[in-house]
N, C-alpha and C positions, 0 to 999 in steps of 0.2 A: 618123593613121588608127587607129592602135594606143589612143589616148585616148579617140576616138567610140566605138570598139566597148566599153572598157570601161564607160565611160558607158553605152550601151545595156545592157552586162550587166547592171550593176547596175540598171536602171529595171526590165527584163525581171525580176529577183531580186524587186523589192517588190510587181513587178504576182502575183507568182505567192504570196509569205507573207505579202502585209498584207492583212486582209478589211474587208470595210465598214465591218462593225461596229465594228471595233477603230480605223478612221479617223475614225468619227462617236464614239467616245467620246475620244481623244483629240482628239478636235475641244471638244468639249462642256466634258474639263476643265482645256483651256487659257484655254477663256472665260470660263469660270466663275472658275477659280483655287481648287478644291475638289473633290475626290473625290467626298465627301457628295455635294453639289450637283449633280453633275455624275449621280449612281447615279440622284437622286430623279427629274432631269429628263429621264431615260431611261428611267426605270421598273426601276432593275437596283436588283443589293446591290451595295453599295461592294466586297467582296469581288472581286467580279465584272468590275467597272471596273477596279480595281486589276491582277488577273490577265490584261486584255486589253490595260495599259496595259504591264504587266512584257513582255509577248509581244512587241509593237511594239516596245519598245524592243531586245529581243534582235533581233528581224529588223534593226532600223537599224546594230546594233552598239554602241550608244551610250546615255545614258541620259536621257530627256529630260525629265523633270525632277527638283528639287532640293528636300529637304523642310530650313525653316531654323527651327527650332522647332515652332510650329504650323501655320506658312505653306510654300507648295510655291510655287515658281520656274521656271519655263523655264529651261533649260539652251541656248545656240547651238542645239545638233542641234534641241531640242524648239522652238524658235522655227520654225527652216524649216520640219520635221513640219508642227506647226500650220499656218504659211500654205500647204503643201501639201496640208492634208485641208479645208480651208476651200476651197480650188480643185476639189479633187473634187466636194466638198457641194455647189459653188453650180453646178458645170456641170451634176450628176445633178440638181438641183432647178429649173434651168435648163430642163433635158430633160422632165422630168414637167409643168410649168407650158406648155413649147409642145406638149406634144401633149393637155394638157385645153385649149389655145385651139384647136388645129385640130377637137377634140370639140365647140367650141362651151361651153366651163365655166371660169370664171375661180379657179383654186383656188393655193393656196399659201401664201407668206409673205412679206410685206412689213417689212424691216428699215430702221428711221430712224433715224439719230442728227441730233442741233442741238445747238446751243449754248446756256445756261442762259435766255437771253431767248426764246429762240424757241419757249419752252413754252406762252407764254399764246398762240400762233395754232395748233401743232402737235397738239395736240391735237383740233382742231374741227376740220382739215382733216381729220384721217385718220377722224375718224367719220363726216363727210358723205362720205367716201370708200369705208366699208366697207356703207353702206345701198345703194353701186351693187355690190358685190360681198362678197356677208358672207358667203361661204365661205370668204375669207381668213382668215390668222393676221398679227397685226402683233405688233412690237416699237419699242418707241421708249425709246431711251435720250440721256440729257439730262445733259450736262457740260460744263466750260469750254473753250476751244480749247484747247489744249494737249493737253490728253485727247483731243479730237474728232480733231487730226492722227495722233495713237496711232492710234485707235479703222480711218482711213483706211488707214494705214500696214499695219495689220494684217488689215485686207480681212472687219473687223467687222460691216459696213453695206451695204446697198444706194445710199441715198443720203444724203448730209449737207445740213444745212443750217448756214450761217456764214456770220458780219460778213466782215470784212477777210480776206485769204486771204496768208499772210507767204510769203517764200520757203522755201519748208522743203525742198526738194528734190522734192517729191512733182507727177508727170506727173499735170495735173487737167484732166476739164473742166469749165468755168465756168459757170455762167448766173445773170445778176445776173437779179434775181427781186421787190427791194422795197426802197423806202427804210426807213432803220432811226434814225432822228435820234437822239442823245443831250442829256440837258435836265440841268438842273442844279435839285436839286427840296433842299424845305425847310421845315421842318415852321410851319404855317400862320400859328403864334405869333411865329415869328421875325421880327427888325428888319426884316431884307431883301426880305420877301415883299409889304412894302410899297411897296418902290421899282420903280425903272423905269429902265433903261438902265445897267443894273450894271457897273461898269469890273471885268475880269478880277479884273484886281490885287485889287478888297476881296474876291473870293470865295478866294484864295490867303491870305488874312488868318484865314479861318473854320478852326474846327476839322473835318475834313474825313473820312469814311467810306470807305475804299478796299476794290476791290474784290480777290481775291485774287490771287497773282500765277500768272498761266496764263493768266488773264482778257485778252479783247480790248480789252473796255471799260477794262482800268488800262491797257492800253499806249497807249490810246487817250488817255486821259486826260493820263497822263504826257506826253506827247510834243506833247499841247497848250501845257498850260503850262510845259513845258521852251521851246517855241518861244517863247513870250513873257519868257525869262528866268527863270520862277517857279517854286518849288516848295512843292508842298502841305506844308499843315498835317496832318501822317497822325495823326489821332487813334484811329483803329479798324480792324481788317481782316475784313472776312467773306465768308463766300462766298454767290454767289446773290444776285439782285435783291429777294427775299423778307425774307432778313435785313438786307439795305440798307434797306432801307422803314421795317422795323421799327425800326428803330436811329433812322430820321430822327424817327419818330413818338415817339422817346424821349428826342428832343431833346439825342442826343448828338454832333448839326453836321449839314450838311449834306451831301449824295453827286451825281455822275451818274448815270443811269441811262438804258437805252432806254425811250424814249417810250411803246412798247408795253409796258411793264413798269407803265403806269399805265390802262389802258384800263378793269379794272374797280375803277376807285377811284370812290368818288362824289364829284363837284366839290364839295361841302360836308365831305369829308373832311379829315384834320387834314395833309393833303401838297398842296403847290403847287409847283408850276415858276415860278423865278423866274426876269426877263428879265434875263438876262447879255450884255453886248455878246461876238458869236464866236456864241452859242450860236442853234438847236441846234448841235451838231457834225454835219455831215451822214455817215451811213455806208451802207451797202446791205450787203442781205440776198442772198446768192450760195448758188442748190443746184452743188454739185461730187459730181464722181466721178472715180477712177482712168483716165486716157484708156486707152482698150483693153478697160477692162470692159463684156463682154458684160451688158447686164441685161435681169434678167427681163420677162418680158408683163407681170407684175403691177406690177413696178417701173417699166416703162417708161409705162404705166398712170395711176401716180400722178404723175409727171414731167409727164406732158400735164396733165393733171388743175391740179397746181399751178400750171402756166403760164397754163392759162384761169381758175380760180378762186381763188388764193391770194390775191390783192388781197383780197378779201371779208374774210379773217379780219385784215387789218390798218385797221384803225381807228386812225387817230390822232385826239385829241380831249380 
């Protein structure tokens, strides 16, 4: 009993010396990972940030971040702070987004994270989506899984978009949302592009283009050809479907990629998908969120949205 009441003392302590402002800039420069950054996109002087962030940290007791040359760090305390002021920000923005829907006004912010393929449909969703309501603010941030489960972990996003979803420990919910094929592609001049009904094995033979490791698509890979016994030929590592392409087009071997990674390539282009017996590898495209997270009008908005129109922006072909 003795433990709740101090628990509550202390809740009651920060309700009474932490102020908004000084949650939303320590909000802003855990995200950021920069002071500067952090001043500009508040509209403050760094001074100012700084002095709000020295302030919180003395009400915490502790010191929440770590500066290690150039770079500043979270510290434990300034991890929890942050998923704490991120919990404030999004109930208060939460609060302001349902009472412009009870006004009849769709206003606020819409935050996205996907995974590096999901770029070429995500984009054209969220603008046929802002012509139904373009008094919104969006954000869309674009990184490999590994990042994307961070980005979750840390209650970054409103909603995600991602391939395969690994056990990571994290309470999600799921909604599979689109097939995601992966193709085995290769620059137009090559031997291979000629054939038909490729045995695994000769494409394990090729000098091979992988993607970086975080990526779904190399675990993906990997875990292919480890089932068949094989291991690639790793000639190259880079990140992004973009530098994949480019690498093929430079005829430095061949790569896999999502299918939707070639949508605006013109079929006269110097990139072909070749027929590999396996291939495509079939995957799906799954939106997740934290089971428990309240989301917003605007968020829950595009959730619908996506589920009636998302198909449109995937073209395979």
């Amino acid at each position: 009993m003795a433990a709740d009441d101090n628990r509550q003392s202390e809740a009651r302590y920060l309700l009474r010396r932490a102020t908004l402002r000084q949650i939303e800039i320590v909000e802003a420069v855990a995200r950021l990972g920069s002071f500067t950054r952090a001043a500009e996109e508040l509209f403050l002087t760094q001074p100012t940030v700084s002095a709000q962030v020295k302030s919180l940290s003395e009400t915490v007791g502790m010191p929440l971040f770590e500066q290690i040359g150039r770079k500043i760090y979270l510290t434990d305390a300034g991890n929890r702070v942050a998923r704490g002021c991120r919990d404030v920000i999004d109930t208060l923005s939460n609060l302001e987004m349902s009472l412009n829907d009870l006004k009849g006004l769709k206003k606020g912010r819409l935050r996205l994270s996907v995974i590096t393929t999901a770029k070429y449909f995500a984009p054209l969703a969220m603008g046929d989506f802002a012509k139904q309501f373009p008094d919104i603010e969006m954000e869309l941030k674009v990184s490999n899984r590994d990042t994307l489960l961070k980005r979750i972990e840390d209650n970054l996003s409103d909603l995600y978009i991602i391939g395969h979803v690994p056990d990571s420990g994290l309470d999600l919910e799921l909604i599979p949302f689109a097939p995601n094929p992966l193709v085995v592609i290769a620059h137009r001049n090559h031997p291979l592009a000629r054939e038909r009904n490729i045995p695994i094995e000769r494409i394990a033979e090729e000098p091979f283009i992988m993607r970086e490791p975080g990526s779904g698509i190399r675990n993906k890979i990997e875990e292919h050809f480890a089932q068949h016994g094989l291991k690639l030929r790793q000639r190259l590592v880079l990140e992004g479907p973009e530098s994949i392409k480019h690498a093929v087009v430079g005829q430095l071997g061949i790569s896999v990629v999502s299918e939707h990674a070639l949508n605006l390539e013109s079929e006269a282009g110097p990139l072909v998908k070749l027929d590999v017996q396996g291939f495509p590898l079939q995957r799906q495209w799954n939106i997740v969120y934290p089971r428990g997270k309240v989301l917003s009008v605007i968020a829950r908005e595009f959730l619908a949205f996506l589920k009636e129109h998302g198909g449109d922006y995937l073209k395979i072909g």
